[in-house]
C-alpha positions in Angstrom: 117.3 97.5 121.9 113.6 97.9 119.8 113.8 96.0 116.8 113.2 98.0 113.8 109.6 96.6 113.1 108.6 96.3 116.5 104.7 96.4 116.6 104.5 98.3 120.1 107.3 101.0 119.0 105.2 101.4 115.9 102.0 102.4 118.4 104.0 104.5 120.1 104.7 106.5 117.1 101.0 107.2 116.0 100.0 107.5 119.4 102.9 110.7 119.4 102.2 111.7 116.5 98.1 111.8 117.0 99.0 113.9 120.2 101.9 116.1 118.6 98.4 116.8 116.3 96.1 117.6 118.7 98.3 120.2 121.1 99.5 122.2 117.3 96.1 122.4 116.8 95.1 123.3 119.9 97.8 126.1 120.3 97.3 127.4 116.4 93.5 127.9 117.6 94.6 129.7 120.6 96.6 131.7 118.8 94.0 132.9 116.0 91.2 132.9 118.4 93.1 135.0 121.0 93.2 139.0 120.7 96.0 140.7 122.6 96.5 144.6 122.7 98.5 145.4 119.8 100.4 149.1 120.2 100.8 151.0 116.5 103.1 153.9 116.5 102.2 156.1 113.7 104.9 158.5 111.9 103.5 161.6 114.2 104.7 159.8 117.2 100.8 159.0 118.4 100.4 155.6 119.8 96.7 153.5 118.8 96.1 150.2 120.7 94.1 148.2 119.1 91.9 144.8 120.3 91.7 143.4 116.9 93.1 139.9 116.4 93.9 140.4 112.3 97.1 141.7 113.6 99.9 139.6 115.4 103.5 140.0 116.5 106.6 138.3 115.3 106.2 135.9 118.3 102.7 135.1 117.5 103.4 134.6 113.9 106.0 132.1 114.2 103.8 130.4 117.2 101.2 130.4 114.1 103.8 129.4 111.5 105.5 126.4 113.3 102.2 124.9 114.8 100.9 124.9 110.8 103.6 123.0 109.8 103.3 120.5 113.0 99.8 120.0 111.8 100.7 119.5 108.1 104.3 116.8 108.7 102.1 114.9 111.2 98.7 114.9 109.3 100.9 113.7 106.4 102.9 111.4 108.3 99.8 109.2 109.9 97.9 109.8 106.2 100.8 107.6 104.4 101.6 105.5 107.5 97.5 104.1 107.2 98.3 104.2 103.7 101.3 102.2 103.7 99.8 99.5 105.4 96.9 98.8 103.7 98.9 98.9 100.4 100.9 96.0 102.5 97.7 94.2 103.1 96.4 94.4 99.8 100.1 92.7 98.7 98.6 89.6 100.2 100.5 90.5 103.9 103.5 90.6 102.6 106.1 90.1 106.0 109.3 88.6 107.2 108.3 84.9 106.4 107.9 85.7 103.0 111.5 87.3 102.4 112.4 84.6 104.2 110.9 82.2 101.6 111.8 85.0 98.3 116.0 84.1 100.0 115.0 80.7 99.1 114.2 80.5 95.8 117.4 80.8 94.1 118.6 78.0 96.2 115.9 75.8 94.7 115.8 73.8 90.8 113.8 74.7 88.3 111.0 72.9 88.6 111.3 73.2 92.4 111.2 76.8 92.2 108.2 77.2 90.0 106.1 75.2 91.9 107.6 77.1 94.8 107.0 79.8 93.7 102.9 79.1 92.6 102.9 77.9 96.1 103.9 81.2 97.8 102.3 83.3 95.2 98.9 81.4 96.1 99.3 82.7 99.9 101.3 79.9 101.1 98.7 76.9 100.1 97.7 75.1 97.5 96.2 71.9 96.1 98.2 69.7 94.3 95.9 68.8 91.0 96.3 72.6 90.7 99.8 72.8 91.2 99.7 70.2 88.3 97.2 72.2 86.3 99.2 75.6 86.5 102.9 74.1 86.4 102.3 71.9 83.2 104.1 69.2 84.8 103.3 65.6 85.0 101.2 64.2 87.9 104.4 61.8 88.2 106.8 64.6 88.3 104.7 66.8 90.6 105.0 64.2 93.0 108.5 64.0 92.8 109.0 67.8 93.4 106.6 68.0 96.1 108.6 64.9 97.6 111.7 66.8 97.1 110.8 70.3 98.6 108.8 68.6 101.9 112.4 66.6 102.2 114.0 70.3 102.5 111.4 71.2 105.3 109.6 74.0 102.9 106.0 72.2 102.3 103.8 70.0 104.4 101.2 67.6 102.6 98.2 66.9 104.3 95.5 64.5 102.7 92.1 66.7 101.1 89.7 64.4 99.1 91.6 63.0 96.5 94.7 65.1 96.3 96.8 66.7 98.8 96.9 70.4 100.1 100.4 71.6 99.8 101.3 74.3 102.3 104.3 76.0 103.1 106.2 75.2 106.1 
């Protein structure tokens, strides 16, 4: 069964959609471009046949109609889709790791969560003498948090200079 974000389903659907673009346009030109007898029956019973392609039949016109509206849905459809994900990129790449780590929060203390929280909104890393700097809490206390959270598998410290880089696990 595909998952429902599945990265190689999601290529399938532009790669459909691009060609579901390409034959409506193709057959809408065809269409247009073609010029097929057309038979006129005028009220005193004379028939005119005419070459000229400003006039179509029923089957033409919905051929015309329904090949529009294939263009339109799937122009609109890979317009918002490229759309979509670079609003998602310029969110900082939100994904599935970081609801993971939003499910989290209300699990956490206070002072956890805030520095949590500065920790995830900072793309998952962060120095600690900033963490100190933007939280307002003590140096002392810091430590203690940072202690506590790396205890609960949600940060890793790693050594940089003379502070630590806090990242998220």
């Amino acid at each position: 069964m595909w998952a429902l974000h599945n990265p190689l389903m999601e290529q399938y659907k532009v790669i459909m959609s691009i060609a579901l673009l390409v034959a409506s346009a193709a057959i809408l030109f065809n269409q247009l471009l073609a010029s097929q007898p057309i038979q006129i029956v005028l009220e005193t019973g004379q028939v005119v046949d005419t070459q000229s392609s400003g006039y179509f039949s029923l089957l033409q016109a919905l051929i015309i109609a329904s090949a529009s509206f294939l263009i339109g849905s799937t122009s609109i459809y890979l317009y918002f889709k490229s759309e979509t994900e670079e609003f998602l990129k310029s969110l900082g790449k939100k994904n599935d790791s970081d609801k993971r780590y939003e499910m989290v929060l209300p699990l956490l203390r206070d002072e956890e969560r805030t520095v949590f929280r500065h920790i995830l909104d900072n793309r998952g890393e962060m120095l600690q003498n900033a963490l100190v700097l933007k939280t307002s809490l003590s140096k002392v206390k810091m430590t203690r948090v940072l202690s506590s959270l790396e205890r609960k598998n949600l940060v890793v410290k790693e050594r940089h200079g003379l502070t630590n880089r806090i990242r998220l696990k």
